[in-house]
GUMARPA-465973 format. One record per residue (C-alpha): x, y, z. Coordinates in steps of 0.001 Angstrom, whole numbers, plus 500000, padded with zeros to 6 digits. Example, Ala and Ser with C-alpha at 12.3 -4.5 7.8 and 13.67 -1.06 7.14 Angstrom:
GUMARPA-465973
512300495500507800 513670498940507140 
//
This chain:
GUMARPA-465973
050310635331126086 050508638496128108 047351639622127088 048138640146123648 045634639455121185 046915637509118041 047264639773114876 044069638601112654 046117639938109317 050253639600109131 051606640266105624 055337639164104575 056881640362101445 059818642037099416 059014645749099542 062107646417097553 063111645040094706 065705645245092129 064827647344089087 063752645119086436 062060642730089006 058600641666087826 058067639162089969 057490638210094013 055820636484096723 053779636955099604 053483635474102699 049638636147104050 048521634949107900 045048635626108436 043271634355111559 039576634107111132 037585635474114394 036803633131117305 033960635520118641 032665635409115120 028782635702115066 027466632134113414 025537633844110864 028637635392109285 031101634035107244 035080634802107195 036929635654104119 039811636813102869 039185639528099725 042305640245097408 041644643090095291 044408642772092203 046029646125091065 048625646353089525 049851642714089361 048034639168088400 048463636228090842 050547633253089145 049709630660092002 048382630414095539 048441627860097973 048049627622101685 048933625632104695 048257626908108878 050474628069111071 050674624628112928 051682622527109754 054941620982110085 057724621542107527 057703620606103944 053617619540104789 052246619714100801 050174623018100876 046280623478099414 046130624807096221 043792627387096607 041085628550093499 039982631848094719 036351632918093606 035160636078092261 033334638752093977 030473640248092334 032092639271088971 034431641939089209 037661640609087644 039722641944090252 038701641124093439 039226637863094507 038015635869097891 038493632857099615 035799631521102148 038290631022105388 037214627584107013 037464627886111166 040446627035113051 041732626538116513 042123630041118629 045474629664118418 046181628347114155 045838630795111860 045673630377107701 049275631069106027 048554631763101815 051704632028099953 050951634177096968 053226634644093726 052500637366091637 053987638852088175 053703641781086426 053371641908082330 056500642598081126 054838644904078157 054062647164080896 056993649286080686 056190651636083005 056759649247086140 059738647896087110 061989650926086787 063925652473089587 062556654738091857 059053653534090778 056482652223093466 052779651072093278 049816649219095079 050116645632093857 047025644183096333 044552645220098885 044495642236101149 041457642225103682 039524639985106162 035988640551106095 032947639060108103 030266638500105547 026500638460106912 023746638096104431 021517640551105872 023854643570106946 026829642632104027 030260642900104708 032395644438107757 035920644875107665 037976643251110518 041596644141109319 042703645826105851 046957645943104425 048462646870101226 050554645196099326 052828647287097542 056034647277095632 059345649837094846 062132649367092632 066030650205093355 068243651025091228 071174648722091024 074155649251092662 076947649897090373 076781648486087265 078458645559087855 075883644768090244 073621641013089197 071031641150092113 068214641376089610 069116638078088073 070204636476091250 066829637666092513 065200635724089732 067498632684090336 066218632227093694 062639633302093733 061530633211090126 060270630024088659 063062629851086168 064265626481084618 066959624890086934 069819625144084563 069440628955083948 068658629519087256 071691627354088192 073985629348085600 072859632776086868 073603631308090530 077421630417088832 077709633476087815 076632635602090643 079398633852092612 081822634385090030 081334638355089812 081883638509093203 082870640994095752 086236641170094413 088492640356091656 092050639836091434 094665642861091357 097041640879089927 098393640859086016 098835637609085890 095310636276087143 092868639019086037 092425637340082374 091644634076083548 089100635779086028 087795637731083485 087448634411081225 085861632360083837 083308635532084211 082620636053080675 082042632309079754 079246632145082891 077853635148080936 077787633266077367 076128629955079737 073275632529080603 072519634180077776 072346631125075831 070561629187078117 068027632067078155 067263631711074268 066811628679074922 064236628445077019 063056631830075774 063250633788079229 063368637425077626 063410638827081100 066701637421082103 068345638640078766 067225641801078990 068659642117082633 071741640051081202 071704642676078814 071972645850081041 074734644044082962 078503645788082645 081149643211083394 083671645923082143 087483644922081216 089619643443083475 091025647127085732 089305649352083627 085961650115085398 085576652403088421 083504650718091387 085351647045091330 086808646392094381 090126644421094352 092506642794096294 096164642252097068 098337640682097625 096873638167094660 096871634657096067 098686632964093548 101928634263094466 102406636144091653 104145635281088221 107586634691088857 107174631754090952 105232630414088161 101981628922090445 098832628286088413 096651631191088235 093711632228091171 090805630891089864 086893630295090902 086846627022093037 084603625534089935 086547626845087842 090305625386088399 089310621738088376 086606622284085090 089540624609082992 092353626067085070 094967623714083588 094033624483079760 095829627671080236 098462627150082389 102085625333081955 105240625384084654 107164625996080975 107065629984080841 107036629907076935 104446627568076978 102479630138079442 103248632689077026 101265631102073945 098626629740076405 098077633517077624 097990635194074551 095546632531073128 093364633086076497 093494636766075643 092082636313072302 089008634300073882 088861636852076138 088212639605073790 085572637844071698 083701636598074747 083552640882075327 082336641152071827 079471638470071947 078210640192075504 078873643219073768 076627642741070858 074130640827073266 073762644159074592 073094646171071881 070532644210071181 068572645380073722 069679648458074622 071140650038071408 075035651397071100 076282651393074209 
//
């Protein structure tokens, strides 16, 4: 390989995360020493600061994909709770061990998880262990976390961040996924289809939050919670776009609409009879205004008047 030595430690993980984030995974490839003297043993040592591990498995380099992976029981080290090691069994020169690590932070610890906060989460090593001159350290990484604050408000990464990577049940995680892709880049500039985008947004909203009581995931209402959807124009940092693609009122074509969204509900408040529209819209409108006020009151819960 162009006389390159392989890497005996490569980390992988999110450095950045979304504020509010408690919650990640690691990737850790650690290649145990060919040249290793038989009286020693390899090992990796994780020393746990600031986080706790939820699972860890492992797998090598040369498994193929979707190969089940090892579910790995790390022992102590010198009954200190937190430092962690696992005995690293040899491998071909070329293999190396891949762990996959989850980890989660309380969510009583308030003082993580805010933005512009960092820390040490683990001190990953690989260590040759002899029993007469004790450990020597081959290769030593952090791994560490910092928090962003979101975007504009309107910004949902920290949820969508959970939907993907979190172990959340699959019909929240599914909802938050919904709507993710209903906020969007964009919304409509358009009189006409703004309130049924704003419906279709604010009844993803009531699918997440109630899903969340459900199955009592006070992490995702509390970042459903801090979550502006504002009101239809009024909110700076929205980005719009025209012309509206349902060519506008007059020629009276059903409203834009999510792509789930016009086959599940876009006909319940649409007619080609403009009176008909008329009624249909100003019924919309008052849905529309108490879906605000249950997100509205979801969010003082949490956060207070706001």
């Amino acid at each position: 390989m162009n006389g390159v030595a392989p890497v005996p430690l490569d980390l992988r993980f999110e450095s950045e995360l979304p504020a509010g984030v408690l919650d990640g995974h690691a990737v850790i490839a650690v290649r145990p020493p060919a040249d290793l003297d038989p009286a020693s043993t390899a090992v990796l040592r994780l020393r746990l600061f600031s986080a706790r591990i939820t699972s860890l498995h492992r797998c090598t380099t040369s498994s193929p994909p979707g190969a089940t992976m090892e579910d790995v029981r790390p022992r102590l080290w010198a009954e200190q709770p937190h430092v962690l090691i696992c005995p690293l069994d040899p491998l071909s020169t070329s293999d190396a061990w891949k762990y996959h690590l989850r980890w989660a932070i309380d969510p009583s610890e308030e003082s993580f998880g805010l933005a512009d906060e960092q820390c040490a989460l683990f001190d990953v090593r690989l260590l040759a262990r002899h029993p007469d001159t004790g450990d020597r350290v081959l290769a030593a990484k952090p791994i560490k976390a910092a928090w962003e604050a979101p975007h504009p408000v309107r910004d949902l990464s920290a949820l969508a961040h959970l939907a993907a990577h979190g172990r959340l049940p699959r019909p929240l995680a599914d909802a938050i996924t919904d709507l993710a892709d209903a906020n969007g880049p964009s919304a409509p500039l358009c009189q006409y289809c703004v309130p049924h985008w704003e419906l279709e947004l604010l009844t993803y909203t009531d699918r997440v939050r109630d899903l969340a009581a459900h199955h009592g995931e006070t992490q995702v209402a509390r970042l459903l919670a801090r979550w502006d959807p504002g009101q239809g124009f009024h909110h700076p940092g929205r980005q719009y776009h025209r012309p509206c693609r349902c060519r506008r009122l007059q020629l009276g074509a059903r409203p834009e609409a999510h792509k789930d969204w016009q086959a599940e509900a876009g006909g319940e408040w649409w007619s080609p009879d403009p009176h008909v529209r008329e009624r249909l819209e100003a019924r919309m409108r008052q849905q529309v205004a108490a879906a605000r006020a249950r997100h509205l009151a979801h969010r003082r819960r949490f956060l207070g008047d706001v």
